[in-house]
ChimeraX commands (.cxc) that place a marker at each C-alpha (Angstrom):
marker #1 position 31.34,14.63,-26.81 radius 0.5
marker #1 position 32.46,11.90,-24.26 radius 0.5
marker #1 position 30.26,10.52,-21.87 radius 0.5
marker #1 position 30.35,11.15,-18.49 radius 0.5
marker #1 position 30.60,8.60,-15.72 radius 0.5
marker #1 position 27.93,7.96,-13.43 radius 0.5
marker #1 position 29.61,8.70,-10.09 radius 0.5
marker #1 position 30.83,12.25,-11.53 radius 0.5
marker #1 position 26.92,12.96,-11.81 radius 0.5
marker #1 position 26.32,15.29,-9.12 radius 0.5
marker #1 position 22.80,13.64,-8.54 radius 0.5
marker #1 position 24.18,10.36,-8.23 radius 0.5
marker #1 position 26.58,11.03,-5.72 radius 0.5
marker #1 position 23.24,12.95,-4.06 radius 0.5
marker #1 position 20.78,9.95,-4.21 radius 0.5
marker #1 position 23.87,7.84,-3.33 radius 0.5
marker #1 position 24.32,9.81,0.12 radius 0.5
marker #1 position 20.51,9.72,0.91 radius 0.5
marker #1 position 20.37,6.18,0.06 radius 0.5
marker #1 position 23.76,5.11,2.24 radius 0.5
marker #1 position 22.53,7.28,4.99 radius 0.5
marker #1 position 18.68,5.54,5.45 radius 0.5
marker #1 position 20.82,2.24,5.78 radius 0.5
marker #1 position 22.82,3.45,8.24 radius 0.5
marker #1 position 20.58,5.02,9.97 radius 0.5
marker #1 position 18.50,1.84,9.68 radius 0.5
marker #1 position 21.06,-0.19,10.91 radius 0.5
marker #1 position 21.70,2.01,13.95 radius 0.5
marker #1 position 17.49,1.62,15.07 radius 0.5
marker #1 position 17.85,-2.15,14.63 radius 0.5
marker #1 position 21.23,-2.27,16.71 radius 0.5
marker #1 position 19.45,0.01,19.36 radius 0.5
marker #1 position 16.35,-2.43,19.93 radius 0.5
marker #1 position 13.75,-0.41,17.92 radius 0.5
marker #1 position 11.19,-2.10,15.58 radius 0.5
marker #1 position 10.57,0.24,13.18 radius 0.5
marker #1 position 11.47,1.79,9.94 radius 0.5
marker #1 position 12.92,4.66,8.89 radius 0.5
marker #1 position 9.39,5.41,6.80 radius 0.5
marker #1 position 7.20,4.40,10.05 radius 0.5
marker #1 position 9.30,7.22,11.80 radius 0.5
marker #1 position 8.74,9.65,9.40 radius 0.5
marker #1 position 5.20,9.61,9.54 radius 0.5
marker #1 position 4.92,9.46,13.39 radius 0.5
marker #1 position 7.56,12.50,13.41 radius 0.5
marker #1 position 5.37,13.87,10.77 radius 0.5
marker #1 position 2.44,13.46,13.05 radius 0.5
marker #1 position 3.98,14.49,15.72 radius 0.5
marker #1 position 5.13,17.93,14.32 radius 0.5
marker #1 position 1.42,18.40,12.90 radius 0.5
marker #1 position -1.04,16.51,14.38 radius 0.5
marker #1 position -3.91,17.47,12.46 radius 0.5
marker #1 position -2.69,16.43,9.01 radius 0.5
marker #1 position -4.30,14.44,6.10 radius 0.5
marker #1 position -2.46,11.80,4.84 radius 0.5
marker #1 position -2.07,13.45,1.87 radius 0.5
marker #1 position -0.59,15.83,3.58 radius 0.5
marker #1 position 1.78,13.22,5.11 radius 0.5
marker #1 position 2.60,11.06,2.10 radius 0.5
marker #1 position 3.72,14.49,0.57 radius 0.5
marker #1 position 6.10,15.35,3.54 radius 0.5
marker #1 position 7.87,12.25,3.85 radius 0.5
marker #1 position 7.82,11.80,-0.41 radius 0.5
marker #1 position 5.89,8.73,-0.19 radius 0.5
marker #1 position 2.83,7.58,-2.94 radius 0.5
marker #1 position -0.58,7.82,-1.26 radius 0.5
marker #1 position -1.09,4.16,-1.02 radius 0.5
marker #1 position 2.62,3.84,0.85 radius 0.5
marker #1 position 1.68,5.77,3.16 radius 0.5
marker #1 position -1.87,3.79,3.70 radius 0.5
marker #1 position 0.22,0.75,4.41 radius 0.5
marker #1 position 2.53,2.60,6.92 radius 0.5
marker #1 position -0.42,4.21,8.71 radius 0.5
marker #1 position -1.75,0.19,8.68 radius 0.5
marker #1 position 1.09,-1.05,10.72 radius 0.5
marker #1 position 1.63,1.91,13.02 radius 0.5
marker #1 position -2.08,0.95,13.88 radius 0.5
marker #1 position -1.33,-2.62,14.18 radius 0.5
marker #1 position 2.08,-2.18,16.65 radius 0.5
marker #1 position -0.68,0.52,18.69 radius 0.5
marker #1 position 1.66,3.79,17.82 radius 0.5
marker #1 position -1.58,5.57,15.86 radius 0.5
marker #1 position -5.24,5.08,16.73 radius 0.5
marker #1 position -7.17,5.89,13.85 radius 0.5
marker #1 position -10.90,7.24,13.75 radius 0.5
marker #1 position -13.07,8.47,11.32 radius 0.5
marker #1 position -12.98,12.23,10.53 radius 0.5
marker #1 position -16.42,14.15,12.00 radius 0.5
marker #1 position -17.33,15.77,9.18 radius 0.5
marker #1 position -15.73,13.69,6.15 radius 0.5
marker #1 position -16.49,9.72,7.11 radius 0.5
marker #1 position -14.18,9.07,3.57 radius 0.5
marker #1 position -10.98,11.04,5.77 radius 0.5
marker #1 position -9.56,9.69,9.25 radius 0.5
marker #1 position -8.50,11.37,12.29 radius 0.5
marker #1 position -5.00,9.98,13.15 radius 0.5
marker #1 position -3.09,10.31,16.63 radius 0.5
marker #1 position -0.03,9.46,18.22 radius 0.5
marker #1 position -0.40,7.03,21.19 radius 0.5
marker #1 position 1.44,7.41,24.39 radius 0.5
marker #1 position 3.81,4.64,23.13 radius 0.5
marker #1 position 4.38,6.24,19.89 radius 0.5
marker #1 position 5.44,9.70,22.07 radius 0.5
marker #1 position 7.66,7.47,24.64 radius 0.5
marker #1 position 8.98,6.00,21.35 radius 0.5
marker #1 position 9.75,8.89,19.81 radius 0.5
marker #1 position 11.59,10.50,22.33 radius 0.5
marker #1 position 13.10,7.45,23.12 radius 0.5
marker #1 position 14.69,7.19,19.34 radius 0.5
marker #1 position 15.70,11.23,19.73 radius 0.5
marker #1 position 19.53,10.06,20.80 radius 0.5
marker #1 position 20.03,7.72,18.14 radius 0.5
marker #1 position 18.17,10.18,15.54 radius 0.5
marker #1 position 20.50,12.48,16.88 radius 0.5
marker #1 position 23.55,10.05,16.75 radius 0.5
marker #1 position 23.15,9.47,13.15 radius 0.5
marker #1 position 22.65,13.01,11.84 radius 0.5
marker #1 position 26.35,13.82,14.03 radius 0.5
marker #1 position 27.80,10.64,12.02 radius 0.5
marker #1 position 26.86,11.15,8.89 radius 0.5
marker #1 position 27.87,14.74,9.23 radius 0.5
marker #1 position 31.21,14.17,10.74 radius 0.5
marker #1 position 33.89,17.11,9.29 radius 0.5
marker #1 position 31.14,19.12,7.76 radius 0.5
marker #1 position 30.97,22.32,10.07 radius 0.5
marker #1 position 28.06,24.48,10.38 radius 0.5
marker #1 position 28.84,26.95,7.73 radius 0.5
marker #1 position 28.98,24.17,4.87 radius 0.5
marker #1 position 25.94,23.07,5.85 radius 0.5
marker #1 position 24.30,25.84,5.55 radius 0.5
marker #1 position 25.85,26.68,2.35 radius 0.5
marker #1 position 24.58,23.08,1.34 radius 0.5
marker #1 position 21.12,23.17,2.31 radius 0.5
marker #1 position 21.25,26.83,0.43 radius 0.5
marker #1 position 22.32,24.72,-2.83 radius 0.5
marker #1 position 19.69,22.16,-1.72 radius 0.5
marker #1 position 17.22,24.60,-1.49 radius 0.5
marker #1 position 18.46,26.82,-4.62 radius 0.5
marker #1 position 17.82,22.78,-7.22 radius 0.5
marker #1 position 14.40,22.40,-5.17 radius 0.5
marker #1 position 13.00,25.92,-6.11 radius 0.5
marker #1 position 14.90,25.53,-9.94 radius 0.5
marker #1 position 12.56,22.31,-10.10 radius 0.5
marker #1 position 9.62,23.57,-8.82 radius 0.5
marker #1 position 9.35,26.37,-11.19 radius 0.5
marker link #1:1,2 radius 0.2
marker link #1:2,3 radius 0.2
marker link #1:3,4 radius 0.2
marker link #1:4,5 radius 0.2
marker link #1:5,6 radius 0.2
marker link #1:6,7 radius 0.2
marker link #1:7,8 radius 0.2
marker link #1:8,9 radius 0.2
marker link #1:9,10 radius 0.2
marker link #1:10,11 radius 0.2
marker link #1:11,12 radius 0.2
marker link #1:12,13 radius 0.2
marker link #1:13,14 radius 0.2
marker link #1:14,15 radius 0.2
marker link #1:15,16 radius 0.2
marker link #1:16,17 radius 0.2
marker link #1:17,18 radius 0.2
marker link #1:18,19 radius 0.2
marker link #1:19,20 radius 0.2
marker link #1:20,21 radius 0.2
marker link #1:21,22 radius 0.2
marker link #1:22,23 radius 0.2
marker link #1:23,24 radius 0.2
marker link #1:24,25 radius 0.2
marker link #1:25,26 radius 0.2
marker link #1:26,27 radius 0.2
marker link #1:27,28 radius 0.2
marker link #1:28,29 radius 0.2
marker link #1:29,30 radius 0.2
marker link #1:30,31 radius 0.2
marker link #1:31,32 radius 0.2
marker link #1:32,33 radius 0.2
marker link #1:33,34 radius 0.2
marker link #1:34,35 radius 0.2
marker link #1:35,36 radius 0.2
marker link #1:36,37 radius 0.2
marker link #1:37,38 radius 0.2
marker link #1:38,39 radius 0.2
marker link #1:39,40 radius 0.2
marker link #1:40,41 radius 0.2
marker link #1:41,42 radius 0.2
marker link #1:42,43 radius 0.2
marker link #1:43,44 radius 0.2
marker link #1:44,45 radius 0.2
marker link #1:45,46 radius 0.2
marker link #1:46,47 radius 0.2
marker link #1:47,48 radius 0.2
marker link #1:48,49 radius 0.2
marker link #1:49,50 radius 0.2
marker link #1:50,51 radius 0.2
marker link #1:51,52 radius 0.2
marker link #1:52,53 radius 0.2
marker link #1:53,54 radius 0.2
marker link #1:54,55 radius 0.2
marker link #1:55,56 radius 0.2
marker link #1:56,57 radius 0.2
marker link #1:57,58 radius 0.2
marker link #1:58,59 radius 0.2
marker link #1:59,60 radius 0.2
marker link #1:60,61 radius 0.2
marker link #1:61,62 radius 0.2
marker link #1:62,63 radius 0.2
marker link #1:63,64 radius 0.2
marker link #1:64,65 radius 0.2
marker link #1:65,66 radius 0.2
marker link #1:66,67 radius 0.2
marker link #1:67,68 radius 0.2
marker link #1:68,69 radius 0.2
marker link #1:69,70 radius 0.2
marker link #1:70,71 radius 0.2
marker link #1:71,72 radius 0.2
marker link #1:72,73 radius 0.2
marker link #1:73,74 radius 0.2
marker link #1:74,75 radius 0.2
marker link #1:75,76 radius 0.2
marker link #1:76,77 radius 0.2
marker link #1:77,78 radius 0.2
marker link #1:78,79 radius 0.2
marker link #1:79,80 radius 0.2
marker link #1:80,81 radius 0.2
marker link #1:81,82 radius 0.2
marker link #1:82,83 radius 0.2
marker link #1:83,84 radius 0.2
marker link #1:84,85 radius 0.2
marker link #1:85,86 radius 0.2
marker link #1:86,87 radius 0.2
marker link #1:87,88 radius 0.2
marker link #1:88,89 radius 0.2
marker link #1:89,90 radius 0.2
marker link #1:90,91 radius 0.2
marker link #1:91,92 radius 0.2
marker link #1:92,93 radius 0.2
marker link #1:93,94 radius 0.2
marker link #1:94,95 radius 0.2
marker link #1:95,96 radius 0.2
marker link #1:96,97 radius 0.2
marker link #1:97,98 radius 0.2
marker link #1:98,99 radius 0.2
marker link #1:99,100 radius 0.2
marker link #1:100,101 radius 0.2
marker link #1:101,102 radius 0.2
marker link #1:102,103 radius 0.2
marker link #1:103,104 radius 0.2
marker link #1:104,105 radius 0.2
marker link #1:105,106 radius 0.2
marker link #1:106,107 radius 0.2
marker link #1:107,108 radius 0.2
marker link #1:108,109 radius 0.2
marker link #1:109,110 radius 0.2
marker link #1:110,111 radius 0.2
marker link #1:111,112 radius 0.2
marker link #1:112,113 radius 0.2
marker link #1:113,114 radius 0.2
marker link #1:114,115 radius 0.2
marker link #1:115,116 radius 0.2
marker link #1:116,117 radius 0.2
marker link #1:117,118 radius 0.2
marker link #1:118,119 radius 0.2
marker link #1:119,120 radius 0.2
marker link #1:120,121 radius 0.2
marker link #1:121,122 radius 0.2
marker link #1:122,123 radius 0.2
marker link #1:123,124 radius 0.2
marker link #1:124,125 radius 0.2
marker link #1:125,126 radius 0.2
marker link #1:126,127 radius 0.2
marker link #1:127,128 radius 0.2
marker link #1:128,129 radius 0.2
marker link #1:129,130 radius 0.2
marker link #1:130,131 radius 0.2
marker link #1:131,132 radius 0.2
marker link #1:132,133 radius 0.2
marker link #1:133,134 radius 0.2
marker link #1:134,135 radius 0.2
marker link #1:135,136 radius 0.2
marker link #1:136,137 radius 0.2
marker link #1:137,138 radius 0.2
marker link #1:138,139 radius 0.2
marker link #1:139,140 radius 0.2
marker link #1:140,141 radius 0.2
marker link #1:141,142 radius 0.2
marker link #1:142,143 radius 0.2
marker link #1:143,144 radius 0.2
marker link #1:144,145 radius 0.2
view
């Protein structure tokens, strides 16, 4: 049996395309005068979608560990995009929320967001991309089971 080659691995070529992208899309925040990360986003978007999540909750939306997440949450407090209080009935759980800068910055960053998704999915018309986030879907729910 020969060995296959590492770029004919379909998952490769799939973490490859995730990785590329973040760095572009990186890249494109910096060049557009935003301080922050593609990981900060995530959790403010994250926030923003559900405001009344646990950061459990979070770090297993945007695939982070726990104690990533802690240290995101950390500087979003710190650049005053999350003010952070403790939770009324569980003092070991916060209460997190999005500051009006964090909402002017997110809506701010929508274009470029925007921008980068159009980029990175130049030539791929809406029917393949539905059939690809079908196949996406179709490896999460073979995992999963």
């Amino acid at each position: 049996m020969e060995a296959e080659n590492l770029k004919e691995i379909l998952f490769y070529s799939l973490e490859k395309s995730i990785k590329t992208y973040r760095q572009f899309a990186q890249r494109q925040l910096v060049e557009n005068g935003f301080n922050i990360t593609i990981d900060q986003w995530l959790v403010l978007k994250a926030l923003s979608d559900g405001p009344h999540q646990t950061q459990h909750q979070i770090a297993e939306l945007v695939f982070k560990d726990y104690a990533s997440v802690t240290r995101i949450i950390e500087l979003l407090v710190e650049k005053q995009y999350l003010v952070r209080t403790i939770h009324a009935n569980d003092r070991r759980r916060f209460n997190l929320t999005l500051t009006e800068n964090a909402v002017r910055l997110l809506e701010a960053m929508q274009p470029v967001i925007e921008k980068n998704r159009s980029t990175a999915l130049k030539g791929i018309n809406e029917q393949h991309a539905s059939q690809f986030q079908h196949i996406l879907n179709l490896i999460i729910n073979n995992c999963q089971s």
